[in-house]
C-alpha positions as a Python dict, from the first residue, in 0.01 Angstrom:
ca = {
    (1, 'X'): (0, 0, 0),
    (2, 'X'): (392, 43, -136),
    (3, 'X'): (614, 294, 31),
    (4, 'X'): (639, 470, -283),
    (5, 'X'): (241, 519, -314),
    (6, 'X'): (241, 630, 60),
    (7, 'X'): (530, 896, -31),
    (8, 'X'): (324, 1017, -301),
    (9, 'X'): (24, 1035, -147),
    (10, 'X'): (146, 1216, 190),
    (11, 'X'): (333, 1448, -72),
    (12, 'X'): (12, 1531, -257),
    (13, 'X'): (-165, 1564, 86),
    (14, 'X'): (74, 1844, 212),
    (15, 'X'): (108, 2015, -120),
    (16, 'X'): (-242, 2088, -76),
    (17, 'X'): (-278, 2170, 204),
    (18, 'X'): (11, 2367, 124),
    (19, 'X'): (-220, 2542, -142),
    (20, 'X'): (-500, 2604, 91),
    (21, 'X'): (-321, 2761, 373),
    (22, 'X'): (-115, 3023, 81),
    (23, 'X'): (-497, 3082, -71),
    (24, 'X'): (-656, 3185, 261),
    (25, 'X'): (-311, 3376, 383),
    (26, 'X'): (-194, 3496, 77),
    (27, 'X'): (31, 3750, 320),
    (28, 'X'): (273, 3465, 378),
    (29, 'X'): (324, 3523, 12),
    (30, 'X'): (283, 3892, -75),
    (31, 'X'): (378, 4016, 316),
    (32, 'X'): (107, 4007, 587),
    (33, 'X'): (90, 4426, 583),
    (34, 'X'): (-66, 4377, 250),
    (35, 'X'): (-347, 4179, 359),
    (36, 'X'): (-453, 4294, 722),
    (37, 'X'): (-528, 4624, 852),
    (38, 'X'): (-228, 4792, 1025),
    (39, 'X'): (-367, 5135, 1157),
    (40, 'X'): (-231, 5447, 1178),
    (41, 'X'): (-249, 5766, 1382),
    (42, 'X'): (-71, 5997, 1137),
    (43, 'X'): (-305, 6238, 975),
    (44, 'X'): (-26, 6300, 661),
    (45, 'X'): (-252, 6317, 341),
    (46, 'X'): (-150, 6124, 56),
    (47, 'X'): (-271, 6157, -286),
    (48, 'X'): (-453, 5903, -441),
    (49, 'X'): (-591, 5880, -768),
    (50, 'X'): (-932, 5714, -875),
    (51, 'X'): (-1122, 5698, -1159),
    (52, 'X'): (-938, 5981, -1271),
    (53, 'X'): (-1014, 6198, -935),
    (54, 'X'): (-712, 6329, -725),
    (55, 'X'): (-809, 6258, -389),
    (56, 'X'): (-570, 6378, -95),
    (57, 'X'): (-682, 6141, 184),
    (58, 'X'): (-542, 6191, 548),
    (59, 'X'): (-295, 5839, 621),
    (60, 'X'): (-510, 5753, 914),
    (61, 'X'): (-819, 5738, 720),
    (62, 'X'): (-661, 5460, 555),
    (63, 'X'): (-710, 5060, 604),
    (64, 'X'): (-432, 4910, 493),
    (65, 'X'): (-60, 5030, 472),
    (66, 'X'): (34, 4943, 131),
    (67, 'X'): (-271, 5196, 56),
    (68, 'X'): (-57, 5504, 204),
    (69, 'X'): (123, 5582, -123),
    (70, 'X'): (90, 5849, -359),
    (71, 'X'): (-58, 5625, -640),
    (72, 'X'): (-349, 5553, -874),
    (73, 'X'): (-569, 5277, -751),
    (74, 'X'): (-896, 5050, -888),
    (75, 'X'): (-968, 5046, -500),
    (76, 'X'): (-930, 5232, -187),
    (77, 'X'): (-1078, 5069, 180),
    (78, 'X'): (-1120, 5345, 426),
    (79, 'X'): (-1207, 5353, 765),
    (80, 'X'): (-1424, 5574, 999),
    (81, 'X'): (-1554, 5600, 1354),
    (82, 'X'): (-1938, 5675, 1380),
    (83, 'X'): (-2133, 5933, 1458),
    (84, 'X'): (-1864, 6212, 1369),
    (85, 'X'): (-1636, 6000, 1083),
    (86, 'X'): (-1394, 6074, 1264),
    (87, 'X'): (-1021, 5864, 1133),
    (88, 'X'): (-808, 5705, 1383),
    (89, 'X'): (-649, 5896, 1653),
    (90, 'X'): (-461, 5748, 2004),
    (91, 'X'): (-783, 5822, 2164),
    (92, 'X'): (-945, 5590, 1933),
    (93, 'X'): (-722, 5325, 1772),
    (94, 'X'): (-845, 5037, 2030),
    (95, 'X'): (-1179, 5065, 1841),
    (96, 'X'): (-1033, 4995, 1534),
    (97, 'X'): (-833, 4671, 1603),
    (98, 'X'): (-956, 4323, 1702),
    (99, 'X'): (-1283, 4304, 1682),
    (100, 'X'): (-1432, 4582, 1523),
    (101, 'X'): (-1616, 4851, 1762),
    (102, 'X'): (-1989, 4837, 1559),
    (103, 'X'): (-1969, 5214, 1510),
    (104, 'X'): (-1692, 5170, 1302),
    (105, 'X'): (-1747, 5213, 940),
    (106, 'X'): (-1576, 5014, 585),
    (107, 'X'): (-1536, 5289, 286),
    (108, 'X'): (-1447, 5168, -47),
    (109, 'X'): (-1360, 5402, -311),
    (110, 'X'): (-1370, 5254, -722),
    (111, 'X'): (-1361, 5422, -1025),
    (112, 'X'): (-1733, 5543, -1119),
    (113, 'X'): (-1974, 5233, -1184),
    (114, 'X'): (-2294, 5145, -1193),
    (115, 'X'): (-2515, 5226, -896),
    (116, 'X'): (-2667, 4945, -661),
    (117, 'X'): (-3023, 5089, -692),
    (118, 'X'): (-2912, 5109, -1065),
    (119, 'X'): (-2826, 4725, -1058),
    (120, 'X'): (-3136, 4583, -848),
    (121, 'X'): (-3325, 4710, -1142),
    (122, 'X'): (-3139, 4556, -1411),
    (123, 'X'): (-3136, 4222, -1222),
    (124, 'X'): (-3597, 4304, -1214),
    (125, 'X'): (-3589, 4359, -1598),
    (126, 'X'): (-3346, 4080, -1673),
    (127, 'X'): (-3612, 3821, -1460),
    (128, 'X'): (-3962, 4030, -1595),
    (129, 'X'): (-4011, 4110, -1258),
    (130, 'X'): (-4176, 4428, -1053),
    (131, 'X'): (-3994, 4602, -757),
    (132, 'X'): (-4250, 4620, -495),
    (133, 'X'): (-4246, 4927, -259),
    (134, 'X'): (-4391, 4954, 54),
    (135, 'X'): (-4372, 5162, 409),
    (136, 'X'): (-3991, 5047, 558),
    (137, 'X'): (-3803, 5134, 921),
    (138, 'X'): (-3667, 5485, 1013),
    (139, 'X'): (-3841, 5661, 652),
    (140, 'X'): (-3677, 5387, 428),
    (141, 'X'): (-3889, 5234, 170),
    (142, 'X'): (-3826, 4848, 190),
    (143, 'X'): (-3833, 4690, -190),
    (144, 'X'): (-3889, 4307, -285),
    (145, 'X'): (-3846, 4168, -636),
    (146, 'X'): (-4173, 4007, -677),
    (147, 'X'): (-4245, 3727, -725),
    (148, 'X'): (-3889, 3661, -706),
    (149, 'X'): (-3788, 3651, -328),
    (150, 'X'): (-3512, 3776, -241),
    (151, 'X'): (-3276, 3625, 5),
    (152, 'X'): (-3483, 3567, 342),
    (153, 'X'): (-3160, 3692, 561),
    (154, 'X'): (-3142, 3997, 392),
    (155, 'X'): (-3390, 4328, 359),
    (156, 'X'): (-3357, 4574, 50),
    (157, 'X'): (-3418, 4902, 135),
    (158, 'X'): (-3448, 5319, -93),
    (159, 'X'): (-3396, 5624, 15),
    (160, 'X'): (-3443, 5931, -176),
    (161, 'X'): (-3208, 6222, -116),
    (162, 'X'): (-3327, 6550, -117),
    (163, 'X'): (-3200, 6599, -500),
    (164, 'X'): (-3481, 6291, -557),
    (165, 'X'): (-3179, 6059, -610),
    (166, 'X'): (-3252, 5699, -481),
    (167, 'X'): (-2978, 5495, -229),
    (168, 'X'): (-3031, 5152, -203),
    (169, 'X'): (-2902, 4963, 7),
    (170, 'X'): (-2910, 4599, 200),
    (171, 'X'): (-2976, 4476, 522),
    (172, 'X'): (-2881, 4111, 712),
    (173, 'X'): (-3119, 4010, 964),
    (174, 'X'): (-2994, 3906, 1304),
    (175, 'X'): (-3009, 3595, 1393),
    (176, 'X'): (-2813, 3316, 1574),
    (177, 'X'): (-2540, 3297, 1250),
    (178, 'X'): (-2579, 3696, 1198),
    (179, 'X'): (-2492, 3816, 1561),
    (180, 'X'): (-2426, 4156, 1470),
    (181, 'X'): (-2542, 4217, 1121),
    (182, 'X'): (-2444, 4469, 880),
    (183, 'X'): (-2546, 4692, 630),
    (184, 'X'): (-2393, 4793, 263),
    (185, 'X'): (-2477, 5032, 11),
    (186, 'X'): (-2319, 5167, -281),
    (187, 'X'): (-2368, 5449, -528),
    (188, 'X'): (-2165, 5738, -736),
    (189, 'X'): (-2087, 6080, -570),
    (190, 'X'): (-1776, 6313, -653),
    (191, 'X'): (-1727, 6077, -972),
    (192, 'X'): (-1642, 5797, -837),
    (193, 'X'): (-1792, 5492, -675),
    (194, 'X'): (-1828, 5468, -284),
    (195, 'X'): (-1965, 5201, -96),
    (196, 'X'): (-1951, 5121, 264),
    (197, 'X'): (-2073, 4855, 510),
    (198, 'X'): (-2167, 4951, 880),
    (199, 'X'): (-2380, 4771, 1151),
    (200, 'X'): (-2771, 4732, 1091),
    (201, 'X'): (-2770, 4892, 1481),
    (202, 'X'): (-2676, 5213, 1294),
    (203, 'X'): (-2982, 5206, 1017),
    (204, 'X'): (-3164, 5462, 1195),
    (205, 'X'): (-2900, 5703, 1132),
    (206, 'X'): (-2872, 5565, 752),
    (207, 'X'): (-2934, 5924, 679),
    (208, 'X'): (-2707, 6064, 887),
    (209, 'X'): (-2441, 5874, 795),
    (210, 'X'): (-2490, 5895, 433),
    (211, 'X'): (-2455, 6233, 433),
    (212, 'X'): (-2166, 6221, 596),
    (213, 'X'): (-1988, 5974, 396),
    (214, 'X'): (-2098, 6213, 114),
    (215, 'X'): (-1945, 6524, 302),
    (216, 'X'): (-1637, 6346, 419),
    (217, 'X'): (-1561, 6201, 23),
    (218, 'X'): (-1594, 6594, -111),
    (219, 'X'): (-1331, 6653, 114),
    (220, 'X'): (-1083, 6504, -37),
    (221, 'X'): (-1132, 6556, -336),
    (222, 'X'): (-858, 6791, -490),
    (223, 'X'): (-957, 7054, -701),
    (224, 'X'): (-781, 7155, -1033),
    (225, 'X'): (-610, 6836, -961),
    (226, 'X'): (-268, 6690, -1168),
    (227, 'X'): (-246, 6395, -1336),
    (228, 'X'): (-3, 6175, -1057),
    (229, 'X'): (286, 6104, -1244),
    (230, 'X'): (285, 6459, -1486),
    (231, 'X'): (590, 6664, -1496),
    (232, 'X'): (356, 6994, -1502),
}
């Protein structure tokens, strides 16, 4: 091989690898606070705007700190400590850096979209296939696509709210890849779009916990609200 071809190639070799390392830590680019959770203890609210819905959300609700401006956003990642949702204090923070305590909850908030419950049935119809229901875990309903199987690591699972609305939502299974599995669901409420993951050790209080989400959402929500941005 010439030295020029070696140059070449060892130059092509570290600009991709050059490529790879910016793609997977895109902060050494666009600043590492932009990428990785920084917490905070400060419980200053800062409006946020949604889908058109002026939230006021309390700073140490929120993941990351490019987040904590008054702005409108396509998405918002929140953060929670189960049972009580409560944000991060001093008391707390520990839990919510390194690895994650498994009673700590994701949030996202998006503009309004279609439902997951709303979605597993459009992916049924667009194969011609039945949801099968049956008896589930904890007063879930588990569902399966029949005869399309659905992923063997992971369990679909309804609940119906007291208003008869449905909540899907689905489940890893544990196993030696899946050490601590988790849960995700995501559906509309205040109009807008909130999802959240939390650990499958938690689905008993599924319930629970999606009321709360529910309860803690309405709470920010600003009423008679401004547009961010108008001069009135």
């Amino acid at each position: 091989m010439s030295f020029t071809r070696l140059v070449v190639g060892l130059t092509l070799g570290i600009t991709a690898l050059s490529v790879v390392t910016i793609i997977s830590r895109p902060e050494l680019i666009f600043g590492e606070s932009n990428f990785r959770p920084r917490v905070s203890t400060s419980a200053e609210p800062i409006e946020i705007q949604v889908g058109g819905k002026l939230l006021s959300i309390p700073s140490n609700y929120i993941v990351y700190e490019k987040d904590r401006v008054t702005n409108e956003q396509d998405l918002i990642s929140l953060h929670a400590l189960l049972p009580d949702l409560l944000p991060v204090t001093e008391a707390n923070k520990t839990k919510f850096t390194g690895r994650l305590d498994p009673n700590v909850i994701r949030i996202y908030l998006r503009p309004s979209q279609r439902s997951y419950i709303e979605g597993l049935e459009a992916r049924a119809k667009l194969f011609d296939k039945e949801i099968s229901r049956k008896a589930g875990p904890f007063g879930l309903t588990k569902l399966e696509l029949v005869p399309l199987n659905p992923n063997p690591k992971i369990e679909l699972f309804v609940f119906q709210l007291s208003d008869e609305t449905e909540i899907a939502l689905e489940c890893f299974i544990k196993d030696d890849i899946q050490i601590n599995p988790t849960c995700k669901t995501q559906n509309n409420s205040n109009g807008i779009s909130v999802g959240y993951f939390f650990s499958r050790e938690n689905l008993p209080k599924f319930q629970s916990i999606e009321n709360g989400v529910r309860n803690l959402i309405s709470t920010f929500v600003v009423d008679n609200p401004v547009t961010i941005g108008s001069t009135k």
